[in-house]
N, C-alpha and C positions, 0 to 999 in steps of 0.2 A: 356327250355329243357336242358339238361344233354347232355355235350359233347359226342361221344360214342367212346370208348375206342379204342385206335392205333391198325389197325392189328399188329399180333406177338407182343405186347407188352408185359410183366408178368401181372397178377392180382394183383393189388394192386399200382404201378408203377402210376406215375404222369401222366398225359395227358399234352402232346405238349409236354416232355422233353427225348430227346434221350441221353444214354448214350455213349461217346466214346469207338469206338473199342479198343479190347486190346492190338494189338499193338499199338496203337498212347498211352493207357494208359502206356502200357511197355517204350517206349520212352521218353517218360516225364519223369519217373521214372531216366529212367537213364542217359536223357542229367540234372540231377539236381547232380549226383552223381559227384564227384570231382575228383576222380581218373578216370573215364570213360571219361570225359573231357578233362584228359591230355594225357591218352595212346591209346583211342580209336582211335585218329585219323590217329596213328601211324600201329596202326592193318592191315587195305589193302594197308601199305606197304611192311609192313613186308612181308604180305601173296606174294606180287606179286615178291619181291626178293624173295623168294623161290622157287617161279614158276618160274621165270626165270633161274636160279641155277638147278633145276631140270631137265627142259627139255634140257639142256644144251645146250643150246642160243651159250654159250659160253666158251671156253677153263677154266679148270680149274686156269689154269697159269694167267687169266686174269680175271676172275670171282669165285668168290666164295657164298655160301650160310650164309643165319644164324646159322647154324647149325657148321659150320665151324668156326666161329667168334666164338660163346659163345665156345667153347671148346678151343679156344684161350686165352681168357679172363681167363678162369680157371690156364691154363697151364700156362700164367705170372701173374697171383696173387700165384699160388701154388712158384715160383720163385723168386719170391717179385719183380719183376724188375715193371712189371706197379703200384704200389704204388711209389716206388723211382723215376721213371717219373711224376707220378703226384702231388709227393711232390715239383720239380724241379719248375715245369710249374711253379704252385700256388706260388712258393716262389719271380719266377721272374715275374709273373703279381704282385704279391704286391708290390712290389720295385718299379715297374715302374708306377702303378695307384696312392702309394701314393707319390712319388715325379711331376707325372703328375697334382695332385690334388692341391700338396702345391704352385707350379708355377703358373698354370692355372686361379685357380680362385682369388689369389689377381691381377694376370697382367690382366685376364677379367675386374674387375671393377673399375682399376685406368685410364682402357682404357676407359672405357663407363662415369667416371665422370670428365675425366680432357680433353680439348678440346684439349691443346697442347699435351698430352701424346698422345693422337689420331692419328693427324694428322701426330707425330713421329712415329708412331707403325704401322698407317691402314695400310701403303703400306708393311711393311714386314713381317705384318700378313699375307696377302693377298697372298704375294709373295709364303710363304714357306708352304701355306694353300695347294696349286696346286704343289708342290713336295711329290710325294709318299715316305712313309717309306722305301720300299725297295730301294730306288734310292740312298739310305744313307750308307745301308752296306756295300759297296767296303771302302770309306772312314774310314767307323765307324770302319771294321777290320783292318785297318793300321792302327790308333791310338790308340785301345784299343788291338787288338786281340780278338780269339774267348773265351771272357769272359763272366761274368756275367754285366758289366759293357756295354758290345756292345749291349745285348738283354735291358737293360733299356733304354737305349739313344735311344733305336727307338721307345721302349712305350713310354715313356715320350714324345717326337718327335708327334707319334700318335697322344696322348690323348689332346696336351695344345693347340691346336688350335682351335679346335671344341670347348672346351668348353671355349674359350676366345670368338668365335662367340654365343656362345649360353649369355652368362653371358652378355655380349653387348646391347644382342636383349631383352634381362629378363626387363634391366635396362631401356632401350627404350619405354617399355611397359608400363610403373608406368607412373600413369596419373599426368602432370603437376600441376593440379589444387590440388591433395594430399598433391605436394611439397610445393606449395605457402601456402596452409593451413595451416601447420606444422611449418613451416617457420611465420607465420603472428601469432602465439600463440607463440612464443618466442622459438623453440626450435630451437636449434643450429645444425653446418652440421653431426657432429658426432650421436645425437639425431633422424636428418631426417634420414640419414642413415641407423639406425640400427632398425628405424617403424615404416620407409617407404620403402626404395627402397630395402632394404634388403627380406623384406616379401614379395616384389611387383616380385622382380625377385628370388624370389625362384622356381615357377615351370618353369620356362625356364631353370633354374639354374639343377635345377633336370632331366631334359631330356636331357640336355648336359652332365650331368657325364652318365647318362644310355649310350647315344649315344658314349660318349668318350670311357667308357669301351670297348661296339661293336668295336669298331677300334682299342685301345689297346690288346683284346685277340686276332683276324687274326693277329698283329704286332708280336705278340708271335709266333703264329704259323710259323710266314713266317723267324723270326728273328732263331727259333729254328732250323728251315728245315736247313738256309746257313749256322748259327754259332755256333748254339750248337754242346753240345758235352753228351746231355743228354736231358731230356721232351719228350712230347708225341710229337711235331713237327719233335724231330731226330728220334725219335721209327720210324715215317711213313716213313723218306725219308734213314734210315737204312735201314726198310724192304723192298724197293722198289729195293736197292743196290742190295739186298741177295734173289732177285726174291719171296718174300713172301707176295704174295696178300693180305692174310686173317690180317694181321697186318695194312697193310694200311687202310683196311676198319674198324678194330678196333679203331684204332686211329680218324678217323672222327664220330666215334659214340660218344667215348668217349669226343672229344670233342663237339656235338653236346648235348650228356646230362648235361656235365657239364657246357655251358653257358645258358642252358633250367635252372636248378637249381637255376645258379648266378640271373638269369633278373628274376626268377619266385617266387624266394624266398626272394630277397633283393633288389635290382634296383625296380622293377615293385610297390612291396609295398612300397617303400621309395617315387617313384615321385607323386604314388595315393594320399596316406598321406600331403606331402605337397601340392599339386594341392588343395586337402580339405581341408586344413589347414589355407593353404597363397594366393590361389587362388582367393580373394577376389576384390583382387583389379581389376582383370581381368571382375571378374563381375560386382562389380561398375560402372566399365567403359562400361560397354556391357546397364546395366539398364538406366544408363541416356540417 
């Protein structure tokens, strides 16, 4: 016999297969979209700072709306002053990521492959691992002043330790038996090095510079707020001087979108890539 056709089903419509609602089909739709992805999330907040800001929760002098921000933003790009702070920021997070970078990661893996560099290093690793960057700038402004030179010395400071622990732990992770392998076919330490342990500790290698950055841009910020004399970290603690809300709260967007940008568009894909890349040895070691 002949199945008999689904109540309210169409004519012609398959028997036993129901279509999803079209909301659930809407949704699909658009958690696939890529822009809905990154801004949607952002949406009921937006909405609920405005509700807040509207019913006014709170003093204007200490809360402000979006509304009030984006007309800010306009008013110093029409000025040019927020381009010339965030040309600032970016000049002195480059200085300090890449002298963090060229320190960092040779003193990471001369520590991880030499026993005596070790055991000379772990403890003052360790030591200056648990001093905050900010515990530095009384110092840092007596011998440099409020330079460009005081805001590196505290990225740099930041960024070389994390990733001396991360490039340590990379190295730690390469399976011994790779080593003796490579080794047992004739190639020499320079040879193991550069395809084995080098490929082996690349994705640990890759989430200590993501990670180091995270800690070198708040070092900006905080290094900006006490030393500078320009960047989005003086803009916020300027306006806070001169009682102007809607600047402080500009300045944490600003910096909120453009370290959303940094990790979403260059960190994020670079440690994917290598994880897929170099990640092998990880798995190696996971299938045996």
């Amino acid at each position: 016999m002949t199945a008999t056709r689904e109540r309210g089903a169409p004519a012609g419509a398959r028997p036993g297969i129901r279509r999803a609602p079209l909301a659930k089909r809407f949704w699909a739709v658009l958690s696939r979209n890529s822009v809905f992805r990154t801004l949607g999330p952002f949406v009921p907040v937006v909405a609920l700072w405005w509700l807040v800001a509207e019913a006014g929760v709170f003093p204007d002098a200490f809360f402000v709306g979006p509304d009030r921000v984006v007309a800010e933003i306009g008013e110093l790009l029409r000025k040019g002053i927020l381009p010339g702070y965030l040309s600032d920021s970016l000049t002195r997070l480059g200085y300090g990521v890449g002298f963090g970078l060229l320190i960092g990661l040779p003193m990471g893996f001369l520590t991880a492959m030499s026993l005596r560099v070790r055991k000379a290093v772990w403890p003052i690793l360790l030591f200056f691992q648990a001093i905050a960057d900010i515990a530095w700038l009384p110092i840092v402004i007596v011998w440099f002043g409020f330079s460009l030179t005081s805001v590196t010395f505290v990225i740099v400071y930041t960024i070389v330790f994390p990733l001396m622990l991360s490039v340590v732990a990379g190295v730690e992770q390469v399976p011994g038996e790779l080593i003796r392998a490579a080794r047992s076919l004739g190639a020499g330490r320079i040879r193991v090095f550069v395809e084995v342990i080098l490929p082996g500790a690349l994705p640990a290698v890759a989430s200590g510079v993501r990670t180091g950055l995270g800690y070198g841009w708040r070092a900006l910020v905080a290094a900006e707020i006490i030393v500078g004399t320009s960047g989005i970290g003086f803009m916020m603690f300027d306006a806070r001087r001169v009682g102007d809300v809607s600047q402080v709260f500009l300045g944490m967007i600003v910096l909120g979108i453009l370290w959303y940008m940094l990790d979403a568009l260059i960190l994020a894909p670079f440690e994917k890539a290598t994880v897929e890349r170099w990640g092998m040895v990880r798995s190696m070691e996971g299938d045996g």
